[in-house]
N, C-alpha and C positions, 0 to 999 in steps of 0.2 A: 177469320181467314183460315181457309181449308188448303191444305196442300194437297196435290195429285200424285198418286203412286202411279209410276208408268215403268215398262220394263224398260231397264236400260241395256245387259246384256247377262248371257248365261255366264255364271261366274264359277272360280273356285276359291272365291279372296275367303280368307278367313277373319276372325274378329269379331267386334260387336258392331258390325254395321247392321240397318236397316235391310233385311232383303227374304224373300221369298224361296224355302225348300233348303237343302243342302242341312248340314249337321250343325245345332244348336250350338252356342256358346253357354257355356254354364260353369260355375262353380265345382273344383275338380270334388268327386264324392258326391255330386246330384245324384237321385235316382230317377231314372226313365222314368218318364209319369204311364201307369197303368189304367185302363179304364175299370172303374169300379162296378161295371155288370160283367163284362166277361175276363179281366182281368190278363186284357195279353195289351200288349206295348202299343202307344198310340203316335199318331204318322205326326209328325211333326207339319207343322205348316208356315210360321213366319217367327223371325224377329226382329223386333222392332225398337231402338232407340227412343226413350223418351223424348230426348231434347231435341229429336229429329221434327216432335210433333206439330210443334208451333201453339201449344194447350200452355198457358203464361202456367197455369198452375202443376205442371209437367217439369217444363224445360228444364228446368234446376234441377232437376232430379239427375243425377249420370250413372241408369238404370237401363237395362234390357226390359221388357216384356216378352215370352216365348211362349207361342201357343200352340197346341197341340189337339189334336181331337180321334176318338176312335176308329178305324177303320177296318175292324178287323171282320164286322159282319155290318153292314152300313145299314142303317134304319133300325135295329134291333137294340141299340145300348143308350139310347135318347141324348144323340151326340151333339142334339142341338140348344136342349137345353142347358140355363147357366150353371145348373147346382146339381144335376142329377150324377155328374162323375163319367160322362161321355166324351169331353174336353177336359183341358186345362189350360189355365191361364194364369203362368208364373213368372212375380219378377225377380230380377237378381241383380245384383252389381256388376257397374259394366267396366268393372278391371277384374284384372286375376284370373281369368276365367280358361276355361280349356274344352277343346272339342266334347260333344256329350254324346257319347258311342253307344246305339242302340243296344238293350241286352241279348245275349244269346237266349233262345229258346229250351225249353226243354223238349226229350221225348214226346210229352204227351197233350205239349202246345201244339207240337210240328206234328202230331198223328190229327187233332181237332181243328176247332176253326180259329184258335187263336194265333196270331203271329204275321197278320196283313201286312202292306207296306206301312215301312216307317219315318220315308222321307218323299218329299214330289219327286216327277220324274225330271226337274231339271231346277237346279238353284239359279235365282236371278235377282242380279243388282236390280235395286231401284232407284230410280230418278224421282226427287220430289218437286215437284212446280207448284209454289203460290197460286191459288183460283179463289175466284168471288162466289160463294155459297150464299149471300146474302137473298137468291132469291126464290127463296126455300119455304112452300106452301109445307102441311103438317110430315104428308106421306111422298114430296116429289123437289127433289131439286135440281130447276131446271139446269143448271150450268152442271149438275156432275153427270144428268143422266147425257145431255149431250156428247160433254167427252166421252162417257163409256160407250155409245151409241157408234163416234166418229170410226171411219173406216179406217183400219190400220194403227190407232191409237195405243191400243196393247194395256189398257188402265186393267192397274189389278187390282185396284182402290184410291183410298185418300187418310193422309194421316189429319185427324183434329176434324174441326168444326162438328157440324150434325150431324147424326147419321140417318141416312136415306131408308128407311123402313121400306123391305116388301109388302109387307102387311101394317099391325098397329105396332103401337111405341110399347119397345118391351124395354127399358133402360133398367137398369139393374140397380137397388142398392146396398151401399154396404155396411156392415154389420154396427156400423157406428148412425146409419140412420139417412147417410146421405147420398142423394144421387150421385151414381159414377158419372166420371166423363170418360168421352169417346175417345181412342188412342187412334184405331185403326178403322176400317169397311175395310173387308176383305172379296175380290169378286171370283167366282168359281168360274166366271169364262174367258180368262186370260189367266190364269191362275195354273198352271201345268201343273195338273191334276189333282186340282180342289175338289173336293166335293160338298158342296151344300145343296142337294138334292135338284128339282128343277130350277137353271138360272138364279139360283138363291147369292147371298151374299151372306158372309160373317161379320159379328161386330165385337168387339173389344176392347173393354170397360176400363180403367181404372179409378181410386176411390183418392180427390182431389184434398185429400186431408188423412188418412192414414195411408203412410209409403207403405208398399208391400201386397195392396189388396188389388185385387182384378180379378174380370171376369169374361167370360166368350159363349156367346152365344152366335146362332144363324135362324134367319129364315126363307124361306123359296114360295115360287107361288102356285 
């Protein structure tokens, strides 16, 4: 069983809740994740509550996942791949935690192309509703493409179950040999202002036996 991410309203709540855009919860002394081709601050995108997931091998966890991905020259830093250093996809403990305050730039960030947006243009609660994903051909699930399809529906993904590939199955695994499971589908067209290129959608890994591992990737058609 798949839960539905729908927006519920623009927020400025803070804490480790589940929600889209607005400034990261993290452990005070993180460092902004940098992307590793052009090395300027990358736009934050979602955070996500493990236990929010309904993933049995998740929930127990009382963890954030925070993901992030390039935007500082779009298509250029291979922001879609899982490993090339274009995203990031980190968890953290979800006590303790404190606002995670983009860095300032330097000089000769703010004279080149580095130093893009580093948050969406509007943070929003999510609302998660139980759905039946059970009827899920390899590459098409008809109950999520529905909702996302529905007029007015505002789906800016689904936490847990399978995830709905634009293309083929790129599942990730980790370093201990085992397939990740799926945390999130992120969609770029309710998503105030996602980018995963055309109509694309993000997805977002983690590794259901060592805590700490994940991973994000997207693809568009």
């Amino acid at each position: 069983m798949a839960r539905l991410m729908t927006v519920a309203r623009p927020t400025r709540k803070a804490g480790p809740v589940t929600r889209i855009g607005g400034l990261p919860f993290a452990p005070e002394g993180m460092p902004w994740p940098r992307c590793a081709t052009c090395n300027g601050p990358m736009q934050f995108l979602a955070q996500i509550r493990l236990a929010d997931t309904g993933v049995a091998s998740l929930t127990g966890r009382d963890q954030l996942l925070l993901v992030f991905q390039c935007q500082n020259d779009p298509g250029m830093c291979d922001e879609w791949e899982p490993d090339a250093g274009g995203n990031a996809a980190v968890i953290v403990p979800a006590s303790d935690l404190v606002p995670l305050s983009p860095p300032a730039l330097s000089a000769k960030e703010r004279k080149g192309d580095v130093g893009g947006p580093t948050t969406l243009e509007t943070a929003q609660t999510i609302r998660a509703t139980d759905y039946d994903d059970s009827r899920q051909s390899e590459y098409d699930d008809d109950a999520y493409v529905e909702a996302l399809q529905k007029k007015g529906a505002a789906v800016v993904g689904k936490l847990g179950g399978r995830p709905v590939w634009v293309q083929g199955d790129e599942t990730p695994k980790c370093s201990c040999g085992r397939k990740m499971v799926l945390v999130a589908q992120l969609e770029c067209s309710a998503g105030g202002g996602i980018n995963f290129g055309d109509a694309g959608s993000g997805y977002a890994f983690a590794c259901p036996r060592c805590k700490g591992k994940a991973k994000f990737l997207w693809q568009c058609s």
